[in-house]
N, C-alpha and C positions, 0 to 999 in steps of 0.2 A: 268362560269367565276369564278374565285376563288379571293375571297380576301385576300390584303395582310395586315398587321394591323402589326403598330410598335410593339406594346403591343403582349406577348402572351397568348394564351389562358391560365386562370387560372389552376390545377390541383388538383383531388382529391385527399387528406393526404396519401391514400396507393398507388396512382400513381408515388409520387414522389421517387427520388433516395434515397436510406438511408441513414441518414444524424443523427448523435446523436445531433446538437444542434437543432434543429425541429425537435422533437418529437408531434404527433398526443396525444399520452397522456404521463402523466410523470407518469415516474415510481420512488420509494421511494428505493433507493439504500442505504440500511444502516448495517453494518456489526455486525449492535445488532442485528439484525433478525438471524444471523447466530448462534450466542450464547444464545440460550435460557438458559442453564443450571447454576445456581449458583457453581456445583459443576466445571463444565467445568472453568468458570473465575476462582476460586480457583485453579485447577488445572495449567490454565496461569500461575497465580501468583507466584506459588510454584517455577515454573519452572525459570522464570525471576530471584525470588531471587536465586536460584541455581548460574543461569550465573551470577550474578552480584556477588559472592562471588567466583566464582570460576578465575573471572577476578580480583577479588581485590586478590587473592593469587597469579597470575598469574605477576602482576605489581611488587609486595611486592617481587618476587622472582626474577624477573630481576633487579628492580632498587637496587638488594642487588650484585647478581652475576656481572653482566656487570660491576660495577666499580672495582671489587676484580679479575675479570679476564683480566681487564686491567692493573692493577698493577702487575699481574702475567706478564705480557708478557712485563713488559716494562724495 
């Protein structure tokens, strides 16, 4: 005779379907672990101020052109 029971049977943590919010154990996700090097962050850094200078000459040279090229054509 088999029973039938509203409830189901419990399951062990590697039984279950994968699921990232239950997790069995947690794991420490953190993207310092990937940068160990000081010289690597410097290396970011460098780069970041690069683009940020290279967008502020980037701004500086349209909001000069755009209004002198519309005065041309008008």
């Amino acid at each position: 005779m088999t029973c039938i029971s509203a409830k189901p049977a419990r399951q062990d943590a590697e039984s279950l379907p994968a699921n990232d919010n239950q997790r069995a154990t947690l794991a420490d996700l953190s993207f310092l672990d990937v940068i160990n090097d000081e010289n690597e962050i410097a290396d970011i850094a460098r780069r970041a101020e690069r683009l940020g200078h290279a967008t502020l000459i980037a701004m500086a040279v349209g909001l000069t052109a755009l209004p002198l090229l519309y005065l041309m054509l008008a």
